[in-house]
C-alpha positions in Angstrom: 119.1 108.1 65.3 120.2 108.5 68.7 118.3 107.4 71.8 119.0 110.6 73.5 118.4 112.8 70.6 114.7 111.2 69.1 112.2 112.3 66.5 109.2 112.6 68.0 106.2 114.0 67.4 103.6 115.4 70.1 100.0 117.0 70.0 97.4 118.2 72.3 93.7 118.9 71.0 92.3 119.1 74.9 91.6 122.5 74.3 90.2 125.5 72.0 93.4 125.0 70.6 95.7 122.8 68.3 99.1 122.4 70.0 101.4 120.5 68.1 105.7 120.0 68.3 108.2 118.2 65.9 111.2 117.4 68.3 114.7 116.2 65.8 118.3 116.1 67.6 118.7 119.8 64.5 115.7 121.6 65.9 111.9 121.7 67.9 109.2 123.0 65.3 106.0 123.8 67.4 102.2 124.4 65.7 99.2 126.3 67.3 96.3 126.2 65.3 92.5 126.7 66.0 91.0 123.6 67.2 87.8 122.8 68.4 85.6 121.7 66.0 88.3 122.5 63.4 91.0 120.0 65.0 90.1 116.6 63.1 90.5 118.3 59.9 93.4 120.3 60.6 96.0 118.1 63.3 97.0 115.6 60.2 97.5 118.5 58.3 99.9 120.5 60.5 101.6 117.4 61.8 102.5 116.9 58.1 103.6 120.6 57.7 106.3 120.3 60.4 107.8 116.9 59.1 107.9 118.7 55.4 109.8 122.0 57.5 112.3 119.7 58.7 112.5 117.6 55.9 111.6 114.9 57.5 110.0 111.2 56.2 106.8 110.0 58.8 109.4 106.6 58.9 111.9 108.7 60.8 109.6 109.5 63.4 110.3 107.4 66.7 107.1 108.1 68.8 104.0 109.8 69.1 103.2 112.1 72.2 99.8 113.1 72.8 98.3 115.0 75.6 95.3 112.7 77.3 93.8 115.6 79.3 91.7 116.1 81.0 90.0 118.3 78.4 87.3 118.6 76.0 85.7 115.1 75.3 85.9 116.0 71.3 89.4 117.3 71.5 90.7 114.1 73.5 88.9 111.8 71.1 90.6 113.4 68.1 94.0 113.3 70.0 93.8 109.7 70.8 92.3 108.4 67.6 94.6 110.4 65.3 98.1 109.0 67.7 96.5 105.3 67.1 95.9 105.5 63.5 99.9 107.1 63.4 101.1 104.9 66.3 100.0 101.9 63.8 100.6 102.4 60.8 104.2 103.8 61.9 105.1 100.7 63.9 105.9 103.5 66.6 105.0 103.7 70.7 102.7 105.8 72.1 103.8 108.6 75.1 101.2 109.6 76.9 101.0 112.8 78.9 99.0 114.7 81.2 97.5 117.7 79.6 97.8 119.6 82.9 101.6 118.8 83.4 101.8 120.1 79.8 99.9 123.6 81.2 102.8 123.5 84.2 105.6 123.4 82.0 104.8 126.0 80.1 104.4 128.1 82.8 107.6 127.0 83.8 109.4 128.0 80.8 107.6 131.2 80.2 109.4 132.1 83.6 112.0 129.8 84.6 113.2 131.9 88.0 109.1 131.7 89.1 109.7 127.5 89.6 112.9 126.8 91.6 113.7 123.1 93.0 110.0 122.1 95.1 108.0 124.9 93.4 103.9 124.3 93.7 102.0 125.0 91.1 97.9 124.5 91.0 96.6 124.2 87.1 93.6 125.5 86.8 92.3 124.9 83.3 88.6 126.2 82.3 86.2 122.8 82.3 82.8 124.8 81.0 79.8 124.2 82.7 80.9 125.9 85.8 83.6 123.9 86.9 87.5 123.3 86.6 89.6 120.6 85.5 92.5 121.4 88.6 95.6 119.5 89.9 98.4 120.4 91.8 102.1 119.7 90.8 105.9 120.4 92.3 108.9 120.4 90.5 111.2 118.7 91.7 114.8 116.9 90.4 114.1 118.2 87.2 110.2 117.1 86.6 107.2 117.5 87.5 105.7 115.4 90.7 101.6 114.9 90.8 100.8 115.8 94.6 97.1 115.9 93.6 96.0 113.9 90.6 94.1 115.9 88.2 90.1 116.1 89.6 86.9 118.6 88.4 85.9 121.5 90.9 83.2 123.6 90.8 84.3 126.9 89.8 83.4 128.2 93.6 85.8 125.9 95.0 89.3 128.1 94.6 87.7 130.6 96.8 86.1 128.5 99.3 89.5 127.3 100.0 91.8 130.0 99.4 90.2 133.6 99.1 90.7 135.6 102.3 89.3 133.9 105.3 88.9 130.5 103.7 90.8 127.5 105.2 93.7 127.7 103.1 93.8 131.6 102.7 97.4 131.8 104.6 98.8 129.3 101.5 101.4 131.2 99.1 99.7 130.1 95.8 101.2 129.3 92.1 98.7 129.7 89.5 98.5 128.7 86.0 96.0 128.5 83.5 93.3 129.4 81.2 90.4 129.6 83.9 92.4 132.3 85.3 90.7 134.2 82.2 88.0 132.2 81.5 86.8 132.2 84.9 88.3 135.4 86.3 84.8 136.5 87.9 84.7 133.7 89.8 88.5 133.4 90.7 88.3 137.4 91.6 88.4 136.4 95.3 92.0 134.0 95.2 93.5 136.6 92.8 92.6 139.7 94.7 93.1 138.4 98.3 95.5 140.3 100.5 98.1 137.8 100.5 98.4 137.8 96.9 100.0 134.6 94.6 103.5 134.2 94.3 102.4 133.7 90.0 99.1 133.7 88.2 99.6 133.0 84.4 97.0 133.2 82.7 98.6 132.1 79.4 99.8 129.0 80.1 98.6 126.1 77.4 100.0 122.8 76.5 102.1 124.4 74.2 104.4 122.9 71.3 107.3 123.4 73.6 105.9 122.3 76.4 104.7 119.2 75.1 108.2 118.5 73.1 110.2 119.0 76.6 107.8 116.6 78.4 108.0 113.8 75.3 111.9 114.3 75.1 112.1 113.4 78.5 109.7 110.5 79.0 111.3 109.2 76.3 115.1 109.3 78.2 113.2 108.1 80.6 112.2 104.7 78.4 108.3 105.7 79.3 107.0 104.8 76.0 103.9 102.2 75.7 102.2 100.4 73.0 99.1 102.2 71.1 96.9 100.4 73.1 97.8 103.0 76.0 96.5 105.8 73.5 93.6 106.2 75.9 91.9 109.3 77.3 91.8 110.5 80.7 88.2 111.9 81.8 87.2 113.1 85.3 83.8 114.1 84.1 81.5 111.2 83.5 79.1 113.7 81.5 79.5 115.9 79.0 76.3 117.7 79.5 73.6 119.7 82.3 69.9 119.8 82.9 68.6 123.4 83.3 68.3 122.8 86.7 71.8 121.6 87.3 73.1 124.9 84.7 70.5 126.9 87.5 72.4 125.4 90.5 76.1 126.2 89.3 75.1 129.8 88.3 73.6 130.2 91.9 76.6 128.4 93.7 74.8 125.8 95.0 77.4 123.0 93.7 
């Protein structure tokens, strides 16, 4: 098997959904499934059913890709526990990726012309409780640059900042992401402001292909690591609100 052509598999349970790729030098194979609750029992499963499509033995796969967030605590724990147990009992590496970049390239291939060379692109992704998991990427030479690392904002914040009149209102904005539906009441301001947004895709998920371009090239790129990298990436500490604190979000107080 060739080091630029790899078989690798790559998953993302971060969200409501099972996103899962098969990447051979023939063919990608992609998976979307229900996830939630659902995605312990049904990741090993549909991992299986794409190696059987291509015909392919779990000894020909060459690494595991999983997406470690930010996202739902649950879905990140399945990712990461089911890409050890693989990782290890493969003898493989691990490629970790950032859940968000994998919302950002799917936006990019959805529409291609939308991301020329230094395109930014904010991710807003839907983080419950009244906030959102957010980052801010470019691309650029072929990849995507972090110019701010993935963070939780109150759902208010988007318009504080960029809604007619804020402090960043003049900004040409990118937008991608399921709070774009999930929190479209609150994003009304930034979506409806005068200036408009140069894209707001509302679709965009760590897809299959998403996930199987940003594995393909991390691997070129030799970023591979042992299972002990299979770790999460959080940026909530809790997974949970008092009344009071549900009370203050719905009032816009945080």
């Amino acid at each position: 098997m060739s080091v630029s052509s790899p078989v690798l598999l790559a998953l993302d349970t971060a969200t409501d959904q099972i996103h899962a790729a098969l990447v051979t030098p023939e063919a990608t194979r992609v998976r979307q499934l229900p996830g939630g609750a659902q995605a312990s029992t049904a990741l090993l499963p549909a991992l299986q059913a794409l190696l059987a499509e291509a015909r392919r033995p779990w000894r020909d796969v060459q690494a595991i890709a999983f997406g470690a967030g930010p996202g739902a605590f649950t879905g990140l724990r399945t990712a990461c526990s089911v890409t050890q147990g693989l990782a290890l009992g493969l003898g493989c590496p691990v490629i970790v990726l950032d859940t968000l970049k994998a919302v950002a390239e799917d936006a990019r291939l959805r529409d291609p012309a939308a991301f020329p060379e230094g395109a930014h692109l904010w991710v807003l992704q839907d983080a419950r409780m009244g906030e959102l998991y957010v980052a801010a990427l470019t691309w650029a030479g072929g990849e995507w640059q972090t110019v701010t690392a993935p963070a939780l904002w109150p759902v208010q914040e988007p318009a504080r900042r960029w809604a007619d009149g804020g402090p960043e209102s003049g900004v040409a904005l990118r937008l991608a992401g399921n709070a774009l539906r999930a929190c479209a009441e609150a994003l009304s301001p930034v979506l409806n402001r005068a200036a408009g947004c140069l894209l707001a895709d509302a679709e965009a998920c760590p897809s299959g292909a998403a996930l199987a371009a940003l594995a393909t090239r991390a691997w070129v790129r030799g970023d591979v690591g042992d299972v002990a990298h299979a770790l999460p990436t959080y940026v909530r500490d809790k997974v949970a609100q008092t009344t009071a604190e549900r009370t203050a979000v719905a009032r816009g107080e945080r």
